[in-house]
N, C-alpha and C positions, 0 to 999 in steps of 0.2 A: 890546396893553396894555403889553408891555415898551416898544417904541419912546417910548409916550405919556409912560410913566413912567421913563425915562430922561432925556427932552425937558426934560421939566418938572424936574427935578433934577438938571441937567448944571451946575447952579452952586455944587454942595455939596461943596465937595474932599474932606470927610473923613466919608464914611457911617460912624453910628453902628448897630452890631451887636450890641448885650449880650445876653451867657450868659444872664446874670442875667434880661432880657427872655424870652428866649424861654423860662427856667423860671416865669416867673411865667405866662405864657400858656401854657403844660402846666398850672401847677398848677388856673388857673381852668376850664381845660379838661377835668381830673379830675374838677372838681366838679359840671359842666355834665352830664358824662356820666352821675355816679352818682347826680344827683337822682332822686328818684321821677318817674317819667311813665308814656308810654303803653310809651318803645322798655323802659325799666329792668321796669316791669311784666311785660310779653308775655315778656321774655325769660327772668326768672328763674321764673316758672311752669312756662317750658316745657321750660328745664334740670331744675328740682325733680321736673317727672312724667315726662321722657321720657330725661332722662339727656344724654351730655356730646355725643354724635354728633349728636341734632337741635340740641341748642341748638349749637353751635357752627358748626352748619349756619344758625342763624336768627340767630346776630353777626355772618356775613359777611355775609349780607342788609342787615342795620340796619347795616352800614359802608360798603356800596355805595353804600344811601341817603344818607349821612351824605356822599359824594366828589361829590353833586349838589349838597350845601346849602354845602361847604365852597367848590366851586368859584366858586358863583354869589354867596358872601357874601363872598369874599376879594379874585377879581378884581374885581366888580362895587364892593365897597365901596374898592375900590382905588382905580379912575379918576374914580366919580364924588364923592367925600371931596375929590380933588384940586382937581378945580371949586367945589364947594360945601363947603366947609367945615361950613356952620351947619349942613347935613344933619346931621353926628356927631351934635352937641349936641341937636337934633331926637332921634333915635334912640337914643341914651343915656337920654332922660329918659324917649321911650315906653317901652324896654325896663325903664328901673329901676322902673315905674308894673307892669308886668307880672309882673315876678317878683316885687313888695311883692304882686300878686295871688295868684299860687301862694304863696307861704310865708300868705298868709295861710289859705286853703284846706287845708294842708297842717296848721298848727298847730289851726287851729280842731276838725279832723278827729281831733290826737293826741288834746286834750282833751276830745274826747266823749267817744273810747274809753276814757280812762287813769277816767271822770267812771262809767262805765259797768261798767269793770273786764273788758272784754271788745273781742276784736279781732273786726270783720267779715274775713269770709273774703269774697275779691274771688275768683269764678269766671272763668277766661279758657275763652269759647266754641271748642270744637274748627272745622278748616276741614278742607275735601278739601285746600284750597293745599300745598304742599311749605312748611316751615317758611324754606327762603330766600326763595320768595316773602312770604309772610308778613311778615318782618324789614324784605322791601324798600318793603311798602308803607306798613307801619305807621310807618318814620322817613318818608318821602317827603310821608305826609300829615299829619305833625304839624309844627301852624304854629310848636309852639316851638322847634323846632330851627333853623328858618331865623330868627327872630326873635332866640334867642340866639347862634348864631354872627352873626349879622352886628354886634348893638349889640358883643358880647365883644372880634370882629377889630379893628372901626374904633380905639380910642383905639392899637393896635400896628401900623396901616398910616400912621400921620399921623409926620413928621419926618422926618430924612437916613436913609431906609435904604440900602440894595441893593438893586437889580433883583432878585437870589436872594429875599430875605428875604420878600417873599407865598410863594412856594414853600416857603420853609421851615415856616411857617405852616400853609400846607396838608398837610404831611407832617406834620406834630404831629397838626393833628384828625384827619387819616385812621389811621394808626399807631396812633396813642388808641387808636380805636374799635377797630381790627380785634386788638390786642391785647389791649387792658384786658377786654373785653365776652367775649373767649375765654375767658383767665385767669376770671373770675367765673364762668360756665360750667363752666368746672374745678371749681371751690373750691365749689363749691353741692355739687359730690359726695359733700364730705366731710362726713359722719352730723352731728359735734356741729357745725361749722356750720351745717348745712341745720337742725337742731334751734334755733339758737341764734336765727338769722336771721328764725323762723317767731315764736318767743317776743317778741323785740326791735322789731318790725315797726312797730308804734306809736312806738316810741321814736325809730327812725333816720328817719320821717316828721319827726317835731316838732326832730330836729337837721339836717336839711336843710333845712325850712321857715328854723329861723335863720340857717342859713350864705346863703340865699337874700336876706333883708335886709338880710345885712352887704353881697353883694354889689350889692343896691339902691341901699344909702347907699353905695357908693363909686362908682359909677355917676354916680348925684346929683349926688357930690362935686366931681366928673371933669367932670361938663356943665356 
């Protein structure tokens, strides 16, 4: 991949690198991470009843899985973005069509409860599995992980990088995960969080559901 992608841009005398890039692809990558799903679900259940040793046993899990979908969406959307361009644009518009689907699912869901005045309580089924297994399968088989790292990567693999820069890439979403998914882990320990978070739970669905169609319409925007 490096040679391919070196080849192919051996006539760009001045790779462009910006700080500023690679915070903006952290920040979307915060936000990817803390959405509600199956990996944010499983995990904070299991931190809330079992405490900070299994769940932070079950975020190295969902980070290992997270360094399959990273790998296969960075270099993969690497080489072949270079050939085909209109793939992006293909891929931005299915992903902004998908995540207008979750937020919508997500908002629909705040307004029953808020309509109802009452929050369903989501049971997560007990396993014999070690809780790292567990973490590792639940990101491996959820399609929106690979579906959103790959539309997220593509618009910051296209233009004059460096050969480094998919690496650096890939140490942001892996770091992410095995940091950020820790830290929550931690912070779920503590009484009026854990109190606050249980209270709020409705609410931080319907403000993610939005933050998900802003990232739709700039997606859109993009394609």
């Amino acid at each position: 991949m490096l040679a391919f992608r070196h080849g192919a841009r051996a006539k760009l005398p001045n790779p462009v690198n910006s700080p500023g890039e690679l915070w903006l692809f952290a920040g979307v990558m915060v936000l990817g991470q803390f959405s509600p799903g199956p990996d944010m679900l499983l995990l904070t259940r299991t931190a809330l009843r079992h405490g900070t040793a299994v769940g932070i046993k079950m975020a190295l899990g969902i980070a290992c899985g997270l360094t399959v979908h990273a790998t296969l969406a960075i270099g993969g959307v690497a080489v072949v973005f270079d050939w085909f361009p209109v793939l992006r644009q293909v891929m931005q518009w299915v992903a902004a069509l998908y995540l207008l689907w979750l937020a919508f699912g997500l908002l629909r869901e705040a307004i029953a409860a808020w309509s109802s005045k009452s929050i369903s309580k989501i049971q997560v089924k007990e396993s014999r599995h070690s809780p790292f297994i567990r973490g590792l399968l639940c990101n491996l088989f959820n399609p929106k992980v690979a579906l959103f790292l790959a539309a997220v990567c593509a618009p910051f693999l296209v233009g004059g990088h460096s050969d480094w820069w998919p690496y650096a890439l890939w140490m942001v979403v892996v770091g992410l995960g095995v940091g950020l998914w820790s830290l929550w882990v931690i912070l779920l320990q503590w009484p009026p969080l854990r109190r606050g978070y249980e209270r709020a739970a409705t609410g931080i669905d319907a403000a993610f559901g939005i933050a998900l169609v802003i990232l739709a319409t700039a997606l859109m925007i993009q394609g």
